[in-house]
ROSE-4610 file (N, C-alpha, C; in Angstrom, 1 decimal, always signed):
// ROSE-4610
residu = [X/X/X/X/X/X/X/X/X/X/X/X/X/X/X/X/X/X/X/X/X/X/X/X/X/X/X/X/X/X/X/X/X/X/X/X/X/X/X/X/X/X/X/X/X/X/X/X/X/X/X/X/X/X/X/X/X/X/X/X/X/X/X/X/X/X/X/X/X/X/X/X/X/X/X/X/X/X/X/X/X/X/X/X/X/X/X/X/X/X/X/X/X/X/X/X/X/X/X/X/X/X/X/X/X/X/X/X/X/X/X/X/X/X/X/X/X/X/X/X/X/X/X/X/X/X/X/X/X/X/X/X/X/X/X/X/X/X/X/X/X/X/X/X/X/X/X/X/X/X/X/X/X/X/X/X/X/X/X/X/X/X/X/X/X/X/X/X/X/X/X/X/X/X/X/X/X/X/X/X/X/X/X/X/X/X/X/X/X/X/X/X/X/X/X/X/X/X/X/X/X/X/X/X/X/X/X/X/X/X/X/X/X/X/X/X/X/X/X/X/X/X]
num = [1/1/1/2/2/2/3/3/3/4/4/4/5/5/5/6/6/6/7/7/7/8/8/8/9/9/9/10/10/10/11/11/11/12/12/12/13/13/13/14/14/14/15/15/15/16/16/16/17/17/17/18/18/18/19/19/19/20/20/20/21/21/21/22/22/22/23/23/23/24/24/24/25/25/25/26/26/26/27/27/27/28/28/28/29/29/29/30/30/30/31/31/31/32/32/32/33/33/33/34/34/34/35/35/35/36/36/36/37/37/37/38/38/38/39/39/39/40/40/40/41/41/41/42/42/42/43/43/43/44/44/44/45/45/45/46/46/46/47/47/47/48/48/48/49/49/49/50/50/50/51/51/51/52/52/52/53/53/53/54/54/54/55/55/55/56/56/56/57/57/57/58/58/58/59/59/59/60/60/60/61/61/61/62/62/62/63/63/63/64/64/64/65/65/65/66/66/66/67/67/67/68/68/68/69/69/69/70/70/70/71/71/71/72/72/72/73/73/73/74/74/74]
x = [+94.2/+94.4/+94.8/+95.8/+96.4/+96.6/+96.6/+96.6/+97.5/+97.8/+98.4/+97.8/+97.3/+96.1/+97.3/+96.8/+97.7/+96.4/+97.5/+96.4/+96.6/+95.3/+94.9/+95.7/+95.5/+96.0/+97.7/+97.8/+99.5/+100.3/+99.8/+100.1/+99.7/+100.6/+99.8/+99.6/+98.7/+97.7/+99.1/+98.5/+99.0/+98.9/+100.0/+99.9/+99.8/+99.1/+98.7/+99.3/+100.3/+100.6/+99.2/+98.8/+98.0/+96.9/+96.5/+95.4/+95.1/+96.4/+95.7/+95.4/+95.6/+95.0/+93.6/+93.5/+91.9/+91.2/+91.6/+90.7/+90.9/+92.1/+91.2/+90.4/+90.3/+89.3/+88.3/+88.4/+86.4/+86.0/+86.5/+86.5/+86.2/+87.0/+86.6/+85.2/+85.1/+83.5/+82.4/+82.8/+81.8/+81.6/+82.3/+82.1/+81.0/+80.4/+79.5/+77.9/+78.1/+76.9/+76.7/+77.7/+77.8/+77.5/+77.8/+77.7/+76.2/+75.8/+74.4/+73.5/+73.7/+72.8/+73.2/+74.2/+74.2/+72.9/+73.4/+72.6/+71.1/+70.6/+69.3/+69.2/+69.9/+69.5/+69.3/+70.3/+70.1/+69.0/+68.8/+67.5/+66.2/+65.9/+65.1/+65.1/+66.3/+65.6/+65.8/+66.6/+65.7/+64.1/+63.9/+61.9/+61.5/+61.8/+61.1/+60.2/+59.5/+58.7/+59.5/+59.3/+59.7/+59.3/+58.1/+58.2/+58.8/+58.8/+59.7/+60.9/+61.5/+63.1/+63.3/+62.3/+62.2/+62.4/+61.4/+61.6/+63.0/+63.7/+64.9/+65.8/+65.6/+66.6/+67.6/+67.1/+67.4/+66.6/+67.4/+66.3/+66.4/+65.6/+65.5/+67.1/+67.3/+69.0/+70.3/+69.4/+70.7/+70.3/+69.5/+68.8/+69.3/+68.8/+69.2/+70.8/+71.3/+72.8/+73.8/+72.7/+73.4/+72.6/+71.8/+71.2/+72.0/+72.6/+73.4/+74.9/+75.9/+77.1/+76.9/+78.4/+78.4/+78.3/+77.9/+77.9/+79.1/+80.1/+81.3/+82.0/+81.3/+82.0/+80.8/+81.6/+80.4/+79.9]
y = [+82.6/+83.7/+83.2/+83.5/+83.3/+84.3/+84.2/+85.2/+84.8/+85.2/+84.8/+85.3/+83.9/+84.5/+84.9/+86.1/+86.9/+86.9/+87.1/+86.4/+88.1/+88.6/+89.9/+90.2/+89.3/+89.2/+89.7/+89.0/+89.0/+90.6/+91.0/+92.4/+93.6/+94.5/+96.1/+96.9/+97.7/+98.7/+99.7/+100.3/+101.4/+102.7/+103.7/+104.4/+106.2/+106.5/+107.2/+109.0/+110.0/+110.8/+112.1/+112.3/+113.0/+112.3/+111.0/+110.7/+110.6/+110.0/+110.1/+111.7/+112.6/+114.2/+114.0/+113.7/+113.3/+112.5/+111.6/+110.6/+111.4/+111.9/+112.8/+113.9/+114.9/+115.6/+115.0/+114.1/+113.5/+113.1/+112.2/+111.9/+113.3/+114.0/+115.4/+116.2/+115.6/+116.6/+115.6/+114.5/+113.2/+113.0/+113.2/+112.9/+113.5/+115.3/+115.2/+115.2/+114.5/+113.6/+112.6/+111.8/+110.2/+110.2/+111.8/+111.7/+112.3/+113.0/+113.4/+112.0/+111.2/+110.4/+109.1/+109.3/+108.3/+109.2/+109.9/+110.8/+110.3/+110.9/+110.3/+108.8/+108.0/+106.5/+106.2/+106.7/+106.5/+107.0/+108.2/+108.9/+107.8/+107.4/+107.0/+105.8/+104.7/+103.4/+103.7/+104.7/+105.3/+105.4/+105.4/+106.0/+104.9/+103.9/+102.5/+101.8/+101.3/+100.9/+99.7/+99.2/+97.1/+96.9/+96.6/+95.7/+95.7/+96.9/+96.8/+96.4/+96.8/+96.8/+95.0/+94.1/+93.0/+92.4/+92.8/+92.6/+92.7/+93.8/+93.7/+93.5/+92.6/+92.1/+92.8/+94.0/+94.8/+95.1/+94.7/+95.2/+96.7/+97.4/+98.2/+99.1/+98.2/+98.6/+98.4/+97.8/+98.0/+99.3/+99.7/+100.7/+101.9/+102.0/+103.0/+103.6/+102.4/+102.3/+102.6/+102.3/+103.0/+104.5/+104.4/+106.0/+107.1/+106.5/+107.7/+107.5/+106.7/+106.5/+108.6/+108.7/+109.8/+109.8/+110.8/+110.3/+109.9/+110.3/+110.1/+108.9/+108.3/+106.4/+105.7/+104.9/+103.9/+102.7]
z = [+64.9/+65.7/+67.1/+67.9/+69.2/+69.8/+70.8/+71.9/+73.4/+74.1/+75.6/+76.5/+77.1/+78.6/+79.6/+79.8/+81.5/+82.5/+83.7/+84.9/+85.9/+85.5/+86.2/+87.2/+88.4/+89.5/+89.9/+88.8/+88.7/+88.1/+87.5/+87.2/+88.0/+87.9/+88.5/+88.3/+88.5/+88.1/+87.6/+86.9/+85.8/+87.0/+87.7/+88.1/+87.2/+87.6/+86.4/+87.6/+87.3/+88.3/+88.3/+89.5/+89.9/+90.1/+90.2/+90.5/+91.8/+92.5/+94.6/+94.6/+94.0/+94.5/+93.8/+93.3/+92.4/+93.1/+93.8/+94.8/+96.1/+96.4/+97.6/+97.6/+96.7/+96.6/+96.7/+95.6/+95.3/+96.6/+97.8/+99.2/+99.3/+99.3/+100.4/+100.3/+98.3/+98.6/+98.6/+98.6/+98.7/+100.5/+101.2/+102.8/+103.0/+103.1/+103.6/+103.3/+102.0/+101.6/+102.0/+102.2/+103.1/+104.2/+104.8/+106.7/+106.5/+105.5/+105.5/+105.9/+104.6/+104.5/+105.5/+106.2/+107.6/+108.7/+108.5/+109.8/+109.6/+108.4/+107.6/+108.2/+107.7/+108.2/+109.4/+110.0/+111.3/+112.3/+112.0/+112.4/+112.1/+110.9/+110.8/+111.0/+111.4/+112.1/+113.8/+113.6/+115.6/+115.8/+114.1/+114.2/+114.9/+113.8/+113.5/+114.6/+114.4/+115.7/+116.3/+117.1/+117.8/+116.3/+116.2/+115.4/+113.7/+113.5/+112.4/+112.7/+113.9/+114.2/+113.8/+114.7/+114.4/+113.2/+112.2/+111.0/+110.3/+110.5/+109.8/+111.3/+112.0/+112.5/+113.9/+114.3/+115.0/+116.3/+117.5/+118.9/+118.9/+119.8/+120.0/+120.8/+121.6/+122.2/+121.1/+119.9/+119.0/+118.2/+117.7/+117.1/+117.4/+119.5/+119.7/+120.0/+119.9/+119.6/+118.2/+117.1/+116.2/+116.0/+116.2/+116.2/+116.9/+118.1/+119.2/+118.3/+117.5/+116.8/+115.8/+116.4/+115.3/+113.6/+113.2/+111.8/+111.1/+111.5/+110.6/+111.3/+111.7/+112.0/+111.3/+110.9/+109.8/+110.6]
């Protein structure tokens, strides 16, 4: 049995019509779960004590810096 190895890289994706309107819906109803759960994160390493911030690496002036970042910038 033989076969010919092709190199992934080298070929291109199979454009399939109507799928960028398919990826941007899903984007559009997936954003404000994403910006939900930024908000969520961020709120809560604003909780975080010093010394947890420490622990994962974060002072307090960076903390409060991403805690004040709007939700919809990553």
């Amino acid at each position: 049995m033989s076969y010919q190895a092709s190199s992934q890289s080298s070929q291109r994706p199979i454009h399939r019509p109507g799928t960028d309107a398919i990826d941007v819906l899903g984007n559009l109803f997936a954003a404000p779960f994403v910006w939900l759960e930024r908000m969520r994160d961020r709120r809560r390493i604003a909780d975080l004590d010093d010394h947890m911030l420490r622990d994962i690496g974060l002072s307090r002036t960076q903390a409060e810096d991403l805690a004040s970042t709007p939700f919809w910038r990553r």
